[in-house]
C-alpha positions in Angstrom: 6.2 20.7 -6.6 7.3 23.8 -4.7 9.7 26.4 -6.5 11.3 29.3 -4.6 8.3 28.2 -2.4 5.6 28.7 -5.0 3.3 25.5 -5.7 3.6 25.1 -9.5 0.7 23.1 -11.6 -0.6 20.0 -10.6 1.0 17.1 -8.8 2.4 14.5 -10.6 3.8 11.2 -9.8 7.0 11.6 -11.7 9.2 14.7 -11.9 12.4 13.2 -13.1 13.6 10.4 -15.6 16.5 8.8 -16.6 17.6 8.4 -20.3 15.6 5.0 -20.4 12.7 6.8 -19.4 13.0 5.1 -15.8 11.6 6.9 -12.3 14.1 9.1 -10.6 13.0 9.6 -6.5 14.4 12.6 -5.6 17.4 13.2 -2.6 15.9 14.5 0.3 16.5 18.0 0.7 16.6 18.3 4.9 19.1 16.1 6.6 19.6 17.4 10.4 20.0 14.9 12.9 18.3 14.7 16.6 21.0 13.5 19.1 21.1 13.0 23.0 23.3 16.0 23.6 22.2 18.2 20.5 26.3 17.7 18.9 25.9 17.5 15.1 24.8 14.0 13.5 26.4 12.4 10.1 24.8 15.4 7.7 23.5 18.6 8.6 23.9 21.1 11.5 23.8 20.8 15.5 21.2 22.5 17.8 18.6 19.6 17.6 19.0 17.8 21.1 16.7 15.1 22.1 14.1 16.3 24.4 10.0 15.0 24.8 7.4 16.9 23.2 9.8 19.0 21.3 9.7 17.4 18.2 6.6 16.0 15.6 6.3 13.3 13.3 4.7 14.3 9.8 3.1 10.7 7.7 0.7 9.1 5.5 -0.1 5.9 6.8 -0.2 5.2 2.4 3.5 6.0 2.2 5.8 3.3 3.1 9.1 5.7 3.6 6.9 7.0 6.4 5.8 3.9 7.6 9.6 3.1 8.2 9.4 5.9 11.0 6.3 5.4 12.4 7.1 1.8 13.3 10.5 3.0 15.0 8.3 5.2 17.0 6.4 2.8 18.2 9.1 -0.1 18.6 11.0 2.3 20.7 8.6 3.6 23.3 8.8 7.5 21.4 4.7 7.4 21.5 4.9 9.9 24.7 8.0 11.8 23.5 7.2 12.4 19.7 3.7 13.6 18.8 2.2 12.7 15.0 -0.1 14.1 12.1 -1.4 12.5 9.3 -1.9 13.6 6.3 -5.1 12.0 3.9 -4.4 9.3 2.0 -5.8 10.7 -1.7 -3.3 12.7 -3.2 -4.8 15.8 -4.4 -3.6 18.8 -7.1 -1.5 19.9 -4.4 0.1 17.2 -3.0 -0.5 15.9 0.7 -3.3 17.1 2.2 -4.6 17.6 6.2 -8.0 16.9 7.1 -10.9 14.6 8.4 -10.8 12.0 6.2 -10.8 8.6 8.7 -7.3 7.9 10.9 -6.2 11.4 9.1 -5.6 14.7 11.0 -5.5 18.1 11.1 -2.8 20.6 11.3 -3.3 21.7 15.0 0.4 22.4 15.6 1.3 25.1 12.4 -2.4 25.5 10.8 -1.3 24.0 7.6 -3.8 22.7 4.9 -1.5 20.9 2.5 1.9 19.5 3.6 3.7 21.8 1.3 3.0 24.6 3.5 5.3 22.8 5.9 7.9 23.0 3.9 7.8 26.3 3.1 7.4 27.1 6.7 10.9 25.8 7.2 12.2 27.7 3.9 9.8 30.4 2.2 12.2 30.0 -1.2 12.4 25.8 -1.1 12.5 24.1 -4.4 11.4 20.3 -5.0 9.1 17.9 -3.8 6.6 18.2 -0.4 7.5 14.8 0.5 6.5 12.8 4.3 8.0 11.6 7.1 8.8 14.8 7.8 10.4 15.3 11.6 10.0 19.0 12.9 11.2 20.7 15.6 8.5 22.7 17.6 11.3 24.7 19.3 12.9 26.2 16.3 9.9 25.6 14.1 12.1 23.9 11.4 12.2 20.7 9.6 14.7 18.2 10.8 14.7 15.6 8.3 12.9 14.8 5.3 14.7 10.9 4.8 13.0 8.4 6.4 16.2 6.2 6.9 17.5 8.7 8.6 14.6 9.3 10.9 14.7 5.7 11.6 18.0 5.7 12.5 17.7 8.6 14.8 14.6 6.5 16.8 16.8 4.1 17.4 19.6 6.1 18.7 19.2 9.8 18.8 16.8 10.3 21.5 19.0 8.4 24.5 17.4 7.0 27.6 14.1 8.7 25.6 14.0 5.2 24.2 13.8 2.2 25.1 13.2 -1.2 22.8 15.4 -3.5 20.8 18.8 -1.8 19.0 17.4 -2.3 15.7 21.0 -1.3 14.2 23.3 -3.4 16.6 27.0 -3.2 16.0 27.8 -6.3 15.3 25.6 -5.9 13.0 26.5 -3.0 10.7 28.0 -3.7 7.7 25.5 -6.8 6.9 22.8 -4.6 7.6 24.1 -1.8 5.1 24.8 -4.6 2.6 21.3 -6.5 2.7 19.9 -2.4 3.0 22.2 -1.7 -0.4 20.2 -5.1 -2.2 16.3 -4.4 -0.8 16.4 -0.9 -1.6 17.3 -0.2 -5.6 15.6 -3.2 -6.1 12.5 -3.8 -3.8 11.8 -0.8 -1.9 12.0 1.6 -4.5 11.7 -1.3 -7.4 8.1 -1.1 -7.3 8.2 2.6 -8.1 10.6 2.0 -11.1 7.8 -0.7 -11.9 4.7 1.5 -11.6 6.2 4.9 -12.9 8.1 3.5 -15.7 7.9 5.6 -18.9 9.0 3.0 -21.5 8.7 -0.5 -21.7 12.8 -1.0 -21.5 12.2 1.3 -18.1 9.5 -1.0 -16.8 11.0 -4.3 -17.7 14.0 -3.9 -15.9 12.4 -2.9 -13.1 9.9 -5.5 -12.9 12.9 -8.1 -13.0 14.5 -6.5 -10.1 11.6 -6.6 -7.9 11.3 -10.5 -8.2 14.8 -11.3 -7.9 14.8 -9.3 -5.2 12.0 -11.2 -3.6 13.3 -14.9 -4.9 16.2 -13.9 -2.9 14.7 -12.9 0.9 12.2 -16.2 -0.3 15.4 -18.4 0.1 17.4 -16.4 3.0 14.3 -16.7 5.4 14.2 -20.8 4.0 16.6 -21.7 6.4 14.2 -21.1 9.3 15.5 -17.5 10.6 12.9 -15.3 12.1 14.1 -12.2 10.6 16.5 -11.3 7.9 19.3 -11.0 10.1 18.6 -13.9 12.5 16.7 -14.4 15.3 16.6 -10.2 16.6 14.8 -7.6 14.3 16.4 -5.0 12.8 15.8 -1.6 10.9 16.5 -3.9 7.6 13.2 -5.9 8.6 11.1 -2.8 8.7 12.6 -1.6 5.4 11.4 -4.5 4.3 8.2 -5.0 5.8 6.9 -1.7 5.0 6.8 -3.2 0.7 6.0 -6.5 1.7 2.5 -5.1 3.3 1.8 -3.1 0.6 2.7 -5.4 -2.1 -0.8 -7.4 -2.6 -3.1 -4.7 -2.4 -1.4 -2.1 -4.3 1.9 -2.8 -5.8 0.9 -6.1 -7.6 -2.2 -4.7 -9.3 -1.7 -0.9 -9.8 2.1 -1.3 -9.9 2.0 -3.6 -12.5 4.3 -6.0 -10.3 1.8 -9.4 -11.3 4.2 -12.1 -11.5 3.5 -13.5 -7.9 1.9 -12.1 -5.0 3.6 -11.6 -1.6 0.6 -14.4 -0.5 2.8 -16.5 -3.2 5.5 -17.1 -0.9 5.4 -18.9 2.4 8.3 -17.3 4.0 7.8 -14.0 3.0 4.4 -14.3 4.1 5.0 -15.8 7.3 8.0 -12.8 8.0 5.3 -10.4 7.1 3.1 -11.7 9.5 5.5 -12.1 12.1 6.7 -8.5 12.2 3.2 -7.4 11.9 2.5 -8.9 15.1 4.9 -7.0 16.7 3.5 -4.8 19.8 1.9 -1.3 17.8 2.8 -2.5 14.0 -0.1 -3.0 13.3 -1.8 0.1 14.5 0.8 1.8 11.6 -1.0 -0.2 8.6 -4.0 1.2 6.8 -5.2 -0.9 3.8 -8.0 1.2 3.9 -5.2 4.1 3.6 -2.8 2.4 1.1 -5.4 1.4 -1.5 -7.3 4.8 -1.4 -4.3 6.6 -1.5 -2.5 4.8 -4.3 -5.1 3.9 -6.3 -5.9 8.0 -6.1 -2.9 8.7 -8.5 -4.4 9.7 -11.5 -1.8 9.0 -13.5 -1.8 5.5 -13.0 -5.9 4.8 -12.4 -8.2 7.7 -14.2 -11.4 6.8 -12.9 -9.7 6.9 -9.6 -11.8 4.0 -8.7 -10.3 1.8 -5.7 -11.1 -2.0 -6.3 -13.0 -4.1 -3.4 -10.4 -6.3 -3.4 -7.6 -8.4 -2.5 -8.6 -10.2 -0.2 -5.9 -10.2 3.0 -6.7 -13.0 5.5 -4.2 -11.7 7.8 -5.7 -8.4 8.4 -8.8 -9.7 9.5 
């Protein structure tokens, strides 16, 4: 991690633990908000007004936080307005890297090598974690935001008649959205990371039990036939989702220690996954290739750093 904008020792999966030895994620430190008329959003200051080409989209097609915002981008017709770099999926001693490795890019806009460097481009003192999405702002040659919900949200919303799509956080909507949100995260989204960075068994266990409750219970809400968690219209809770769900087989189940049942194991799960993945441009944000060499490159967790053949995944064929 970066202090007072020095990179210190080598990265490492997990930088904070709770008293049963359980993954901490840390808060994300940037939370500016991009709005039609540049006003101030919920967190943050004003000054960031939505405009094309202004700002960029930092990701790893690995990371499924990033995922969230990449899928908003493309759901919302923000291709032409918001540009995008990513990062190489194997995590090196310094974190997120730029470079040539296939679908990955270089740093053409600030010359960075690692994605740290972006961060301390914004703040030459910042302390914490070099995390992606990041959104920056070419004008001010800042970071906006560094929490992917938030990005999301401002897709949706922040960049006016930018946008176009489906509201993917309608108001009649709102407080089931936050509620189903409140479940999927603790328990799903950032479950399998409790899971797979668990220091003690106690840690681990709990974890592991969250994660399939949490999917026993989407299992029976789609049972009744809905097309999406909310119904028959998608919303930002399906991408949340989604983003797991598509990761779940090939990494999570194996590397994550999350082997009870596969995603493959449940028919409507599966057939949600599949049905968001056939959105128009989802697919084009999902890199199995990416995921498994990037997670499976956490040495930590796999040693030998060696990234297995398999699962097989009919449905990205």
């Amino acid at each position: 991690m970066l202090v007072n904008g020095k990179w210190v020792e080598n990265w490492q999966p997990v930088q904070a633990k709770d008293a049963k030895g359980g993954f901490v994620r840390q808060v994300s430190s940037f939370r500016n908000w991009v709005t039609p008329d540049g006003a101030a959003g919920p967190t943050g200051d004003g000054g960031f007004k939505a405009e094309a080409g202004r700002y960029h989209l930092y990701v790893a097609l690995i990371c499924p936080w990033a995922s969230r915002t990449l899928i908003a981008r493309k759901l919302k017709g923000l291709e032409a307005v918001i540009s995008v770099s990513v990062v190489e999926p194997a995590l090196t001693e310094q974190g997120w890297r730029f470079g040539d490795y296939p679908g990955a890019d270089r740093d053409t806009l600030n010359g960075a090598t690692y994605m740290h460097e972006i961060y301390t481009s914004a703040d030459p003192v910042f302390s914490g974690r070099a995390t992606v999405p990041v959104l920056w702002d070419k004008q001010r040659g800042t970071i906006v935001s560094n929490e992917s919900a938030d990005i999301l949200r401002m897709f949706n919303s922040g960049f006016g008649a930018l946008a176009s799509g489906p509201d993917l956080r309608p108001a009649g909507l709102v407080a089931e959205i936050d509620a189903l949100n409140d479940f999927i995260y603790p328990r799903l989204n950032n479950g399998v990371y409790r899971a797979g960075f668990a220091t003690t068994q106690i840690a681990y266990d709990e974890a592991f039990a969250d994660v399939f409750a949490a999917l026993d219970a989407l299992e029976v809400r789609l049972s009744d036939g809905r097309a999406f968690l909310h119904g028959a219209a998608l919303t930002e809770t399906d991408i949340r989702a989604f983003v797991t769900l598509v990761r779940f087989d090939a990494a999570y189940h194996g590397l994550f220690k999350c082997n009870l049942r596969r995603v493959a194991d449940y028919p409507h799960l599966q057939a949600f996954m599949e049905r968001v993945l056939a959105l128009p441009g989802v697919r084009d944000t999902v890199s199995i290739d990416h995921i498994k060499r990037g997670y499976y490159s956490i040495a930590a967790l796999n040693p030998s750093r060696i990234v297995p053949l398999g699962p097989d995944l009919p449905w990205m064929r």
